[in-house]
N, C-alpha and C positions, 0 to 999 in steps of 0.2 A: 656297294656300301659294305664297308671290313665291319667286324664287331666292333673294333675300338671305337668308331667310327658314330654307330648307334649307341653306344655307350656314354660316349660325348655328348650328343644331342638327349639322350634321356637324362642327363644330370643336368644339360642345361634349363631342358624344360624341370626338373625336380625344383630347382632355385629360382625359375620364374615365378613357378606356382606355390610355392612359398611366401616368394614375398607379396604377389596378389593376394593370399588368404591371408596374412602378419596382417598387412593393412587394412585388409576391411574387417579384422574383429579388432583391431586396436580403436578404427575407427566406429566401429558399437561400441565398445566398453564407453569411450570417450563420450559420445552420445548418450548413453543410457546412463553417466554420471551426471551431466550436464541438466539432465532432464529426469530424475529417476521415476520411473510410477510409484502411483502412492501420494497421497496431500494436493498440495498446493505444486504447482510449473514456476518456477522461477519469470517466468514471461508476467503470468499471472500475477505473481506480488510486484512485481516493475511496474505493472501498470496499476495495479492499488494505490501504491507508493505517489505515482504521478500526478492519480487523479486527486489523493488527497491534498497536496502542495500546492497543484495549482488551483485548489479550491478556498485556500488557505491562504492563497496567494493574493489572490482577489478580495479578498477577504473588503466589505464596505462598512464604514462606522462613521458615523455621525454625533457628536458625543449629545447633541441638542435630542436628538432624532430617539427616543426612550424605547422605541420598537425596536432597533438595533443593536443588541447585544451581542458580545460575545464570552461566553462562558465556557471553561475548562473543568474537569472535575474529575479528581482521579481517584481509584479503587483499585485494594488489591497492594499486594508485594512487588518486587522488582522480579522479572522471571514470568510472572504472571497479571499484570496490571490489566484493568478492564477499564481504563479510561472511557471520558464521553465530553466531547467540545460540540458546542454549538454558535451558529453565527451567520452571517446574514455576506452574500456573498454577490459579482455581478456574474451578471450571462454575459459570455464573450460575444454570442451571434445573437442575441434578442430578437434584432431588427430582423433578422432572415429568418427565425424561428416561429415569430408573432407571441413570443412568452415575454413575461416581465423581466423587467431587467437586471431586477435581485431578486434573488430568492434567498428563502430560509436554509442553513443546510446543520446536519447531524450526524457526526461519526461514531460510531457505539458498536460494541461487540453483543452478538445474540447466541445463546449456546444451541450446539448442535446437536440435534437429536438423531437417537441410533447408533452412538458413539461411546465405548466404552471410559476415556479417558475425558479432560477437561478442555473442548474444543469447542471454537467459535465460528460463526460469520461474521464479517468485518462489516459493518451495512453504513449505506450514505442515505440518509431518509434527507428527501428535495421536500421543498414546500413553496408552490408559485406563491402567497403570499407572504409579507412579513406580518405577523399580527401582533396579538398581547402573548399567544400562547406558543413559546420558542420551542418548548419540549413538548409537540404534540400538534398532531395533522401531518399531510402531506402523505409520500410514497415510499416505502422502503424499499433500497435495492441492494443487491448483493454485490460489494467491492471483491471479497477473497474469502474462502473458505479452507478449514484447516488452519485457524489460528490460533496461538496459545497465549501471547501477548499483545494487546494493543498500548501503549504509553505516547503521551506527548509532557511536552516542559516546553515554556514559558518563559522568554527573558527581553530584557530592554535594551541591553548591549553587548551582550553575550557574556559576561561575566558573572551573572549571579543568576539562578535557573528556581523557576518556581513549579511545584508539583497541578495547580491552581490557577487557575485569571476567572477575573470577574471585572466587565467592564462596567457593572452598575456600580461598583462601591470605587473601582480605579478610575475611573473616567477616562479610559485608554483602551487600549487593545494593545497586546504586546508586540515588539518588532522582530522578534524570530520566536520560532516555535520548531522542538526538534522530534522529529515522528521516531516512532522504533515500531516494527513491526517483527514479532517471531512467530514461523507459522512452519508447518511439518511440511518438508519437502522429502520425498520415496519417504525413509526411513528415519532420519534426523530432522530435528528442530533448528533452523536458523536464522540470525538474524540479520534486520536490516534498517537501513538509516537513512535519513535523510531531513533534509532545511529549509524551512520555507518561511520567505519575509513578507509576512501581512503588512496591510496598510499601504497600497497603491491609490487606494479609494479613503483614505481618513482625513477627515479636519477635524 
């Protein structure tokens, strides 16, 4: 073997092993943007996101039925809203479950403690009954942590959007309702959106 020869073979290994290490940090940066530590995993607010839509989705109202309300109520600025909706919704697997088939449910921001800045928990409090008392009883759970905004609006046909619903004085439930969720993901705040059309369950 000449010198030129291992010359050859050590630049070609120089540019194999190049592009092996190019790729696997291009492929962390990529990763660790995707996902950065710190806050809330983008995984994490998708499935927030999911479970409140389709809980919303479901959404049951009965306008005769005075135990089933659904009520929106919003607090706070745009950037920082602290909304809170409550409402009466069905269990997809009841029968398999052995629970009832509606329950109460409630989305509301809880502020986080040990935290310098203005942060929440996104919570779904369940309640196997429906009673008199909509705002109160049942289990609090944690949807997402690291959140800065919770907002929802209200609308009948998408044209005109209400900050508000109250089905005691509308005698309705509205037919979309649009989520916004902004919560600290690694280092930035960002937001996210989505649509959910109640009233699968309404007369």
């Amino acid at each position: 073997m000449t010198l030129i020869e291992l010359a050859i073979v050590v630049a070609l290994l120089s540019v194999l092993f190049t592009g092996i290490f190019t790729t696997f940090f291009m492929a962390l940066k990529i990763s660790r943007e995707a996902d950065p530590p710190g806050g809330s995993s983008r995984k994490d607010i998708l499935y927030a996101m999911e479970n409140i839509r389709s809980a919303i989705s479901r959404t049951y109202f009965f306008e005769s039925q005075k135990r089933l309300v659904f009520i929106g109520k919003n607090e706070g600025v745009t950037g920082s809203r602290l909304d809170r909706v409550v409402f009466a919704t069905a269990h997809p697997n009841s029968e398999d479950t052995g629970k009832p088939s509606v329950r109460e449910i409630s989305l509301y921001l809880k502020k986080m403690e040990d935290v310098l800045d203005d942060r929440f928990y996104l919570i779904r409090r369940e309640d196997d009954m429906v009673d008199d008392f909509p705002l109160s009883g049942g289990v609090e759970h944690i949807l997402l942590e690291d959140v800065k905004s919770f907002q929802l609006k209200y609308s009948e046909r998408g044209d005109k959007w209400l900050d508000e619903w109250n089905s005691m004085t509308n005698k309705k439930i509205p037919r979309l309702v649009r989520i916004e969720i902004i919560a600290l993901v690694g280092r930035k705040y960002l937001k996210y959106e989505s649509l959910a059309h109640p009233g699968i369950l309404f007369k």
